[in-house]
N, C-alpha and C positions, 0 to 999 in steps of 0.2 A: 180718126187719130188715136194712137195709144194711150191710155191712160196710166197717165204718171205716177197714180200711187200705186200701180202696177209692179213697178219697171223694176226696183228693187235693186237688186249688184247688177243688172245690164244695163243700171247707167252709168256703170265703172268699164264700161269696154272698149266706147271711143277713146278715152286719154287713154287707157291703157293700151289700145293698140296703137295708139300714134308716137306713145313713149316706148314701146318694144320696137316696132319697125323702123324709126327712126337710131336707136342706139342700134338696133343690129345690120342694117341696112348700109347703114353712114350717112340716108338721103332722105333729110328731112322735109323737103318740099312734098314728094307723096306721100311720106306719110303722114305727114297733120291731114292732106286733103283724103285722104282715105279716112283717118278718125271721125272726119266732119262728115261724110257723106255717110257715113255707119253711122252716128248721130243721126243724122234725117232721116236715114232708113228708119230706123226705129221708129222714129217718132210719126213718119207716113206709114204704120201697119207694115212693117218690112218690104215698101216696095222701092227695089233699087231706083227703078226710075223718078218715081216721084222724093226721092233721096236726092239724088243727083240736081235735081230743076232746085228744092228747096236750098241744097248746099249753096249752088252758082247765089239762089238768090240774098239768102246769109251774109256771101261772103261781099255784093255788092254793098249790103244795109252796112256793112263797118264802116262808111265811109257817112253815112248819115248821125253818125253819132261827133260832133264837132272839136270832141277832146282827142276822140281817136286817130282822125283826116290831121292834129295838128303835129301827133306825136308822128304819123309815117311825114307829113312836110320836114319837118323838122331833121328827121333822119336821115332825106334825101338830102336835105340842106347842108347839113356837116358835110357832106362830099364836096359840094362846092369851096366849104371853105378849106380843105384839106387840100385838092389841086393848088386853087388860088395862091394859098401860104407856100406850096414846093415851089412851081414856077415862077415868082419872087424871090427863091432865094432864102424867106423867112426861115422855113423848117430846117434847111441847112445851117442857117444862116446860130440859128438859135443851139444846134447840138453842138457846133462847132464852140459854140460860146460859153454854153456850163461848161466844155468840158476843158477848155484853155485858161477858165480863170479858178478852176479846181473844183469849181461846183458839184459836177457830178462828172467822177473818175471810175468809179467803184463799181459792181451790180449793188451794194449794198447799197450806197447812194441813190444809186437809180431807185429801188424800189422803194425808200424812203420818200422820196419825189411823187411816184407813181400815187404813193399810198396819202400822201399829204395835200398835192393838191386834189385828191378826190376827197377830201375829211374836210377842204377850206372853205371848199365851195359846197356848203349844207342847204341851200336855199330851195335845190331844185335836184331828185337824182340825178337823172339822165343827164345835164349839163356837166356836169363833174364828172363824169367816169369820158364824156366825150374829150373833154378839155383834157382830161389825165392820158388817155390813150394817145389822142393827135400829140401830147408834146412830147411823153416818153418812150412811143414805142418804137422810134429810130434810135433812143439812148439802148434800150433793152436789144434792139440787133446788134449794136456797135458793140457792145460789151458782153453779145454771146448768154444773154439770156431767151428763156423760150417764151412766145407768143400766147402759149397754157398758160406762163407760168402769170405774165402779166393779167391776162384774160379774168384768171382767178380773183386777184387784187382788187380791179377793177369791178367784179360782179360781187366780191364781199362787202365791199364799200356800198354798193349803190344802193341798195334801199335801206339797210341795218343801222348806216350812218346817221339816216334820217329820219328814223325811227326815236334815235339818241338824242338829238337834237331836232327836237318839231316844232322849231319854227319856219313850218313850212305846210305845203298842202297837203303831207300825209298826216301832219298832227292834225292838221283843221279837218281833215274826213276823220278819223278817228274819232275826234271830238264831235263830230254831228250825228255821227252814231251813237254815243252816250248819252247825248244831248234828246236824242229820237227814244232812247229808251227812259227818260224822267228821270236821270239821274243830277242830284242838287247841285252837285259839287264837279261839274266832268271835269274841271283844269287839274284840281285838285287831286281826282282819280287819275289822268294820267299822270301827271307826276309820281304816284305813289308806284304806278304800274310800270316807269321808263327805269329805274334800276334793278326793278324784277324782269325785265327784259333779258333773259341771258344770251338766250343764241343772237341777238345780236351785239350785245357784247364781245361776243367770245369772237363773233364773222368779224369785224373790227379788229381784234386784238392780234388774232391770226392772218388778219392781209396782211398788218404790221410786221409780224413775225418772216412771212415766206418775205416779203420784201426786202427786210436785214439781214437773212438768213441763206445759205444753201440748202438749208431742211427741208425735205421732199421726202415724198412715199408714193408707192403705187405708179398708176402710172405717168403723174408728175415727177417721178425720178428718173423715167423714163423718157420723157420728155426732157429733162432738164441734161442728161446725157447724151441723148442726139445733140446736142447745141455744143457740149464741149468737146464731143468726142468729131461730130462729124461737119461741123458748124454750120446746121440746117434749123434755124430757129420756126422753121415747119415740116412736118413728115411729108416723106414721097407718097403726093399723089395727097395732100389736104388740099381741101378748097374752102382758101377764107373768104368770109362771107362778104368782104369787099372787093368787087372787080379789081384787078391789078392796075389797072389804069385811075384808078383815087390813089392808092399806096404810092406808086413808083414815078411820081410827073417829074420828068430833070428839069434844072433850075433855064432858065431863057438866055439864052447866047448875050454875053454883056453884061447881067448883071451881075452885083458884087452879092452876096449874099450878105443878109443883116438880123439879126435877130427883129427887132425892132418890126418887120415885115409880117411876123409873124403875135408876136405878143402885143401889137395895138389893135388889131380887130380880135384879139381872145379877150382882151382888158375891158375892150369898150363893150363887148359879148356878155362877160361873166356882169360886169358892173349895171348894165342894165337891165338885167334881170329882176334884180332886186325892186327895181324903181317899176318897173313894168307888173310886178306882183302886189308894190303897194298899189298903184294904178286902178288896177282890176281888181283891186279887193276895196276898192274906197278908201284906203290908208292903213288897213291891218294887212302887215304880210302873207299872213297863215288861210285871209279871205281869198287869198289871188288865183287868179287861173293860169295854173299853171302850165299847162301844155301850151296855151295861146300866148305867157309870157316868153316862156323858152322859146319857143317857132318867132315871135318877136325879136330877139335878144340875138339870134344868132343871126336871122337878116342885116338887123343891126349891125351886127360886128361885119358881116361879109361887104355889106356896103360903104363904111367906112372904110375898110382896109383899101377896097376897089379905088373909091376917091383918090386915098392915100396914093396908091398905085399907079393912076391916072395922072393926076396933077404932079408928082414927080417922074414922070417921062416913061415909065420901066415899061408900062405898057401901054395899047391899041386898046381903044375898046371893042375892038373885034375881038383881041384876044381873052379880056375878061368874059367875053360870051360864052368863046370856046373853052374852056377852063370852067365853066361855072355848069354849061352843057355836060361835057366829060366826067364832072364829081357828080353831078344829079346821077347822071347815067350808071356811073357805078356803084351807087348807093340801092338800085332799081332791086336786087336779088333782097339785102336790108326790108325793102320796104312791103315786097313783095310775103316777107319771114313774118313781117308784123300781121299782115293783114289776114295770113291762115292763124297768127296766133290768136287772134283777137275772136278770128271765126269759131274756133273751136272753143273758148270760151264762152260764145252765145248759144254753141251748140251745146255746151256740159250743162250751162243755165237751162235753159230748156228740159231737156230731161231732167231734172232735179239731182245732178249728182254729190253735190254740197250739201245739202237737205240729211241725202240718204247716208252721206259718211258719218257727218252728224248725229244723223239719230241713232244710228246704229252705234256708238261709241259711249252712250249717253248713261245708259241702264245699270244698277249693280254694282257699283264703285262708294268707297268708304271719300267721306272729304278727304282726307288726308293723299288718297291715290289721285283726286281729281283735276288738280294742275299739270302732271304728266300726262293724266290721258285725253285733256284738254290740246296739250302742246301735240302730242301725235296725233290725234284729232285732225286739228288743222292746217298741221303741215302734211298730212296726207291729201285733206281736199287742195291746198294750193299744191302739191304737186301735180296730181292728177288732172286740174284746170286750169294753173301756170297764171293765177292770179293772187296776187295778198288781200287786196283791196276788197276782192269780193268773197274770200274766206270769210275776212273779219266780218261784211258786210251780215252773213251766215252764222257766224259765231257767234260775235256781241249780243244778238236779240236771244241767245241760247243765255250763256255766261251770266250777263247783270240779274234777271230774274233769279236766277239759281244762286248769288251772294245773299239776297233777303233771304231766302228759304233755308239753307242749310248754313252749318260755319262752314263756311267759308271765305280767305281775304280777299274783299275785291281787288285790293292793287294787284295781286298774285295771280285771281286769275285771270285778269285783261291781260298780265304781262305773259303768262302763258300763252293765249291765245295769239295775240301780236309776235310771240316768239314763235309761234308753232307757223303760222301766216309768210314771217319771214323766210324758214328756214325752206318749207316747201317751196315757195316764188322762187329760193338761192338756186336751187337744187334742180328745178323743173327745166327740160329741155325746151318748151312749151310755153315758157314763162319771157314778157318781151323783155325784162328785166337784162336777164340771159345772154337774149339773141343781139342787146343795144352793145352788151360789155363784150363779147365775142367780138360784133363791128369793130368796137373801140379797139380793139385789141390787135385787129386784123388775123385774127384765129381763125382755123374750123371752128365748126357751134359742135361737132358730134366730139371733135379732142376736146373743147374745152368742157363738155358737161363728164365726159371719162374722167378727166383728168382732175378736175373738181369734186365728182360724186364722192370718192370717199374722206376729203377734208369733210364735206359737210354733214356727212354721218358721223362722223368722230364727234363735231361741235354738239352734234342732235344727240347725243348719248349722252354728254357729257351735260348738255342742260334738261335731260329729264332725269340724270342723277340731284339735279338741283333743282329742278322742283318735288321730285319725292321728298327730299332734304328740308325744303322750305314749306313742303304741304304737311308735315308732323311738327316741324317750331311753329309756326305762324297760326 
């Protein structure tokens, strides 16, 4: 085998070729598996074939890991409930109903909606951008907004949110990270670290913004003028990463359509969650397991709605079968996105590529530069691995040591790092965060990381202007 402390920038060439070929390409499925098998090469003495046997075997072990198996269940399972609620009638039933008692008339309305109920529900990311996409994004066609634009909203929201508010399983890893390096006080550090947090501040402030707004650039403006010039709220020739058969189910010959069909299995969904998080944590929310609550919560909701469905006449239980077969089914492309994402993540661990962006960033910096170069630091490793969790994982054992030794503020630089963690996860094609809000959205994944790339380098400038700012006050 190669040796790792070898390997140096050639363990920056899997992400980077699976983030080049995928943006130029438009076809993301070889090229993460191409990144992954270039990873094993490597790492087998450069021999393709034993590359190839290791990848296949890689990409089997994601499924041995029991958080991973719950977030691809979970993702196939949103399809099921996504049929189920059209062919009831519910999703009809429901945009017909904001938008005749004035609720949501507007795009500005709509992406208030979008943006709010992905910021209500902070408990769990992925639940909230799924619940935000299924209910808005037939308001966002009806009203001639684009599928980017929503896409955007939705993948700003989802991890930054929860960052801001951790009472949840991102604050409780976090904290078990601080806690792992001997620090007295971790609540107390994050706290101090959550409104030095800026890019997610700012990922927040700006889904806000494009949701009240027409303001667009690049080519989110472009996007956003196909939709009123040509009213295609997808380009000719995108393929959303949702089979068209979960998007478009017509409602079932008979029924009336109801909101209610659709907002009692999301209520009973979102609401269990929480109970399902204290559960699994023994009574502390932030202890819970989250993947296995969510994959819980949405059964949950699918199976009461079924009942619902059943015992008032609307349907067969044949027909919940078929309906529930059809959304898995079209979730399969989804789950299949996660599973190379996940791979090439074990495959970047492996070579040490987090290690080496790390180290190499470390050297030669005055404190006062060291919050910025912390934040590019590691939003470079989470781009390049399309993980936050395992940036910081990388980070923090770097960071807390380095507050004892030099001045510098620990809240400033955890929140730099957690900000640098986010921004790359935002931003990463790679990253499942991404590829969950793309689904949600019913987008391409290669429009939505285009059409998103340069908001989140705007936000990434604008918060390493603010830690240079805050690394000479503090």
């Amino acid at each position: 085998m190669t040796d790792l402390g070898a390997l140096g920038w050639v363990s920056l060439l899997p992400p980077l070729l699976a983030i080049a070929l995928a943006i130029w390409s438009k076809q993301v499925y070889p090229s993460l598996f191409l990144g992954i098998w270039l990873a094993w090469t490597i790492l087998a003495d450069w021999n393709p074939v034993s590359g190839l046997v290791q990848t296949v075997d890689g990409l089997v072990g994601v499924f041995a890991e029991p958080d991973r198996a719950m977030i691809i269940m979970l993702t196939v399972m949103i399809g099921a409930l996504l049929t189920l609620t059209q062919y009831t009638g519910g999703m009809s039933g429901f945009v017909s109903w904001v938008t005749q008692k004035g609720i949501v008339s507007t795009r500005r309305s709509a992406g208030i909606m979008a943006w709010g109920l992905a910021l209500v529900i902070m408990v769990e990311s992925t639940i909230g951008i799924l619940v935000s996409g299924a209910v808005t994004r037939p308001l966002f066609d009806r009203l001639g907004m684009s599928r980017e634009r929503l896409s955007y909203i939705l993948d700003a929201m989802c991890s930054p949110k929860t960052m801001l508010i951790p009472l949840n399983t991102f604050g409780a890893y976090v904290l078990g990270l601080l806690i792992t390096q001997g620090v007295e006080s971790p609540v107390a550090l994050l706290a101090a670290a959550t409104p030095l947090n800026f890019y997610a501040i700012l990922a927040v402030g700006s889904a806000l913004v494009v949701g009240m707004t027409d303001l667009s650039f690049g080519p989110m403006a472009t996007a956003e003028r196909r939709v009123r010039e040509e009213g295609k709220v997808l380009r000719d020739g995108a393929e959303p990463l949702v089979a068209a058969e979960a998007l478009s189910v017509p409602v079932k010959a008979g029924i009336t359509p109801s909101p209610l069909n659709l907002l009692v299995p999301v209520v009973v969904m979102v609401v269990s969650l929480p109970i399902l998080l204290a559960v699994t944590g023994q009574g502390n929310l932030t202890q819970g397991n989250g993947s296995a609550s969510a994959f819980w919560a949405v059964l949950i909701g699918i199976s009461v709605g079924s009942v619902m469905y059943r015992t008032r006449g609307m349907v067969t239980l044949s027909e919940i079968t078929d309906m529930f077969m059809k959304g898995v089914g079209g979730m399969v492309p989804v789950g299949l996105l996660l599973v190379l994402a996940f791979g090439i993540g074990d495959a970047c661990q492996a070579l040490g590529t987090g290690p080496y962006v790390a180290g190499a960033a470390e050297a030669g910096l005055s404190p006062a530069w060291i919050p910025a170069a912390l934040f590019v630091t590691s939003g470079v490793t989470a781009f390049a691995t399309g993980t936050s969790f395992g940036t910081w994982a990388i980070m923090i054992p770097i960071v807390v040591p380095m507050t004892g030794l030099i001045d510098l503020h620990p809240g400033l630089a955890v929140g730099a790092v957690l900000s640098g963690g986010l921004f790359g996860d935002h931003a990463s094609p790679i990253s499942d965060s991404t590829i969950i809000a793309t689904m949600a959205a019913g987008a391409d994944h290669i429009d939505h990381v285009r059409t998103q790339l340069p908001y989140t380098l705007v936000l990434a400038a604008i918060s390493i202007g603010l830690f240079l700012v805050f690394g000479l006050v503090l």
